[in-house]
N, C-alpha and C positions, 0 to 999 in steps of 0.2 A: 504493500500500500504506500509505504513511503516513496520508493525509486515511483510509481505511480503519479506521487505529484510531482516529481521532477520532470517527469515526459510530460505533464501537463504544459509546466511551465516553458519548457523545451519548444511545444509545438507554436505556443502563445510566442515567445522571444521570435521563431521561426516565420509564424503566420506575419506579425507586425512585421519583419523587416522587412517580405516580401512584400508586403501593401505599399510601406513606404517608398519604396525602391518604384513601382508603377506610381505613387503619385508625384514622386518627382521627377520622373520621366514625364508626367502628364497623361497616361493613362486614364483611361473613360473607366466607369464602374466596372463593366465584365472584365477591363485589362486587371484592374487593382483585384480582383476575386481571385482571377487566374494565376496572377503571381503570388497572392496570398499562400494558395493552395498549393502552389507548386514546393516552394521550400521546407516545410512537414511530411510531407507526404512520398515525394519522388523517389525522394531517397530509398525509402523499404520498397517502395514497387519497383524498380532498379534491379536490387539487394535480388528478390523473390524474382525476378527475370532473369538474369544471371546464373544462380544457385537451381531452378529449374522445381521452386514449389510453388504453388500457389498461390495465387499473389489479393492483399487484401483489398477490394476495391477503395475509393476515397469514399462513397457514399457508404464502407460498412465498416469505418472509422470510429462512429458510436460517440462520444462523448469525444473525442477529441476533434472531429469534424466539428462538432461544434462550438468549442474554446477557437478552434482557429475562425467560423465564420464569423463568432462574434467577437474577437478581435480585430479581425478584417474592418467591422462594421464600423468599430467605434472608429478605426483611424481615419475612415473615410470621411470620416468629418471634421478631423483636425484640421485646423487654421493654417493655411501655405508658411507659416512662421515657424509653425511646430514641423514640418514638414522637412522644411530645408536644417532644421537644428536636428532631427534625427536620423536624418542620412547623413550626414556626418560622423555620428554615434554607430552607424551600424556594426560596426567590427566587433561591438561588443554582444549587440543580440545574436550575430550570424557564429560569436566563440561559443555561448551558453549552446545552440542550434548542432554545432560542429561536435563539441563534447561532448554534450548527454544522447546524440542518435548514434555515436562513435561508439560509446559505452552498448546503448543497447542492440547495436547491428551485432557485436560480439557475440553478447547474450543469447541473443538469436541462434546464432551459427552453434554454439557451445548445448545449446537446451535441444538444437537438433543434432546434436551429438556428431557433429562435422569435422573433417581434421583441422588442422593448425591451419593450412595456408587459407582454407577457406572461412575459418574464422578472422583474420585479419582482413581477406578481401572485405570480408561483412561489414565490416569495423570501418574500413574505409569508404564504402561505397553507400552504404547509410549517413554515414555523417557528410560529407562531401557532396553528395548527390542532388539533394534539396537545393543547394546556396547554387551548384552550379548550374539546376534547370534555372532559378530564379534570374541569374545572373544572364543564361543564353537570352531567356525571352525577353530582358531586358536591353540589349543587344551592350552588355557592359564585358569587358573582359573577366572572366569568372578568375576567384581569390586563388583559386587552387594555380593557377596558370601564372600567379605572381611571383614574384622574388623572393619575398618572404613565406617562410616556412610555413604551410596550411595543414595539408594533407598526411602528412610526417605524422602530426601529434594525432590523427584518429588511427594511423595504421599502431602507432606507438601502443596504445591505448587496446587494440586489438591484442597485440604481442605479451602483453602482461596478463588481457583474461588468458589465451591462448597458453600462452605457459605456466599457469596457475600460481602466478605472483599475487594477483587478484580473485580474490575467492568473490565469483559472480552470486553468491549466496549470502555475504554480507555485504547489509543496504550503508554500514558505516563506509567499508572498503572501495563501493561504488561511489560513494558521496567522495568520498577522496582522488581517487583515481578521474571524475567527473571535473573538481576544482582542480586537481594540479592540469588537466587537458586543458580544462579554458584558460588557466594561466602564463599557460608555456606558449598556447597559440595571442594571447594579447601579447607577451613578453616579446613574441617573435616580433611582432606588426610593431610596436612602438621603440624595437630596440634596433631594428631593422636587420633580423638576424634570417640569412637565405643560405642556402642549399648552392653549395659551389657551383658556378658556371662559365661560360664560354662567351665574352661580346663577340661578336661577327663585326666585322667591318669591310665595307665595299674596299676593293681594292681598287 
């Protein structure tokens, strides 16, 4: 019940960025729905396409369909003020988004008793999956595809249920494993810490 309210919170931090994100693009009501929906959601239908089970529709979401429509709702009436001051802020609701579907794509992969690579796939393709539909139909370059470190702290996060450093049965050990992901993924963004690469330069 407890980890239960954390995915609550998860899909609300999720739903709201997505809205935001279409209304400061300028998105019409059905665009701000769509993107709402898309970053809660995506992710495990993804996950469940992939891995090759069956997959849960958004309409049989149940209770958290509905935390995201009526978070959706209410943003859509925030004041264009509110609007540009929280897409600013997003990095923070898309780490809470990032972390707690990270944690429970694992969970997932683990309770169906899957091996090791395909619980990290879980790990990463849940938590990553949502921000980056949100991010395509917004036509924004998606987080994962930046410099700074994204996708590392869900697969991370995978690796630890995965090798049972994290016991997925204590809601203390998820709450933990939960704050140090969002932590290390804000630590990234703000400290500007990336994954070694290559400039290309025209010759």
């Amino acid at each position: 019940m407890a980890w239960e309210i954390v995915n609550v919170i998860a899909v609300a931090a999720f739903a709201f960025s997505g809205a935001i994100v279409a209304l400061s693009e300028r998105y019409d009501i059905f665009g701000v729905f769509i993107l709402g929906l898309a970053p809660p959601f995506v992710g495990g239908i993804a996950r469940n396409l992939f891995l090759q089970i069956d997959v849960v529709h958004v309409w049989e979401q149940g209770m958290f369909l509905y935390v995201a429509l009526g978070t959706i709702a209410i943003v859509y009436f925030f004041p264009k003020s509110w609007v540009m001051f929280w897409d600013r802020w997003n990095v923070y609701l898309d780490a809470i988004g990032l972390s707690v579907f990270a944690v429970q794509g694992a969970m997932f992969a683990l309770e169906a008793d899957l091996p090791f690579g395909a619980v990290v796939f879980s790990a990463i393709i849940t938590g990553v999956g949502g921000g980056v539909a949100r991010d395509v139909l917004a036509q924004r370059r998606p987080m994962v595809l930046h410099k700074e470190i994204y996708a590392v702290w869900a697969m991370m996060a995978g690796v630890l249920l995965a090798l049972g450093i994290i016991d997925y049965e204590s809601t203390v050990q998820l709450y933990v494993l939960f704050g140090a992901t969002a932590m290390f993924r804000l630590l990234s963004y703000h400290l500007n810490w990336h994954l070694m690469f290559r400039d290309l330069y025209r010759l």
